[in-house]
Structures are given as structure tokens and as C-alpha cells.
N, C-alpha and C positions, 0 to 999 in steps of 0.2 A: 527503835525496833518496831517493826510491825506487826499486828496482830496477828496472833497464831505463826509465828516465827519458830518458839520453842518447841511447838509442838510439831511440826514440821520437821524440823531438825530431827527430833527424835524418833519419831516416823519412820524418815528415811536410813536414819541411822540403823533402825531395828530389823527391818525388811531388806536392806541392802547387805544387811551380816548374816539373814537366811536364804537366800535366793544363788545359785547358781549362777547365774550373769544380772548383778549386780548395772552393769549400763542400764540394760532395759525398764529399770525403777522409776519412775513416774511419781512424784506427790504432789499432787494439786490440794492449794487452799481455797476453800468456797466455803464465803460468809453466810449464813442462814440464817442472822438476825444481829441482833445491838453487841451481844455477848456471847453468841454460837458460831462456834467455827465446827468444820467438814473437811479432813484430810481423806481425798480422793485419791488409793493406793493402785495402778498400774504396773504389771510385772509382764515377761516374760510368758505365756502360755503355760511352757513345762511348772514355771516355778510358784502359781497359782496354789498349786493343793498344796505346796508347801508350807504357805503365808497361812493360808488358811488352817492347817492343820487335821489332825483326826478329831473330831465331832466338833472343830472350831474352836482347838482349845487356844492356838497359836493366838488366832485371832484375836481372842477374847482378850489376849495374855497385851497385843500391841495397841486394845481400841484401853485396857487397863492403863498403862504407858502413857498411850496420848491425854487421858483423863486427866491423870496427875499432872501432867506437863500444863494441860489447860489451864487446871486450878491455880499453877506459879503464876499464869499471867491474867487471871482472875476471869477469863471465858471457859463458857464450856464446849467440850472439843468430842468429836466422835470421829470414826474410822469407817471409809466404805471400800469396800474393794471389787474394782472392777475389771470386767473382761479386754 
């Protein structure tokens, strides 16, 4: 299994069961060190504020998610979400 695999999975999992068109989901994996991985989230336009939420709570709620996902596979994992 590859690095940052589960967290990916779960990623996309989470973001593609909020988002309105669901195709346009994008997760890129970008390593940032020995044990830091970077899920790079791409949506949709419209479905951006969605992911993101009201004062970034969604966010907070999927970069919490990817956290725990890292820890299963003993890196640590963060969430960016881009335009």
C-alpha cells in the first residue's frame, strides 16, 4: 500500500459525499517530508464553500479525518483545499 493511501481514500470519500458533482473531486497526494503527507483537495467551483463550510467548520471537521487516517499509517497528514 502506498503512502498516504488511507488518507486519501478517506479524503475523497468525505468531500465526494458533500459536494454536488461529486466527478469534479480531485485529491492529490504531495509528500512534504520522510512522514508528512499533503492531501490536495480540488472541487467544483460552486462546491468549494461547501467543503469549506461556515467559518471552516467542514474543513476543519475533514483536515480532523485525514489526521486520524494519517496516524493509522503512522505519517502525518494535512488538507489543503484549492481553487
Amino acid at each position: 500500500m502506498a503512502k498516504g493511501e488511507i488518507v486519501e481514500r478517506v479524503v475523497t470519500y468525505v468531500v465526494k459525499s458533500i459536494v454536488d458533482d461529486p466527478e469534479s473531486v480531485e485529491v492529490t497526494m504531495v509528500e512534504n517530508g520522510p512522514d508528512e503527507m499533503v492531501a490536495e483537495v480540488r472541487t467544483a467551483k460552486p462546491d468549494m464553500g461547501r467543503v469549506i463550510g461556515r467559518r471552516g467548520r467542514v474543513a476543519k471537521a475533514i483536515r480532523a479525518a485525514a489526521g486520524a487516517a494519517g496516524e493509522e499509517e503512522g505519517i502525518s497528514a494535512g488538507v489543503e483545499f484549492l481553487d
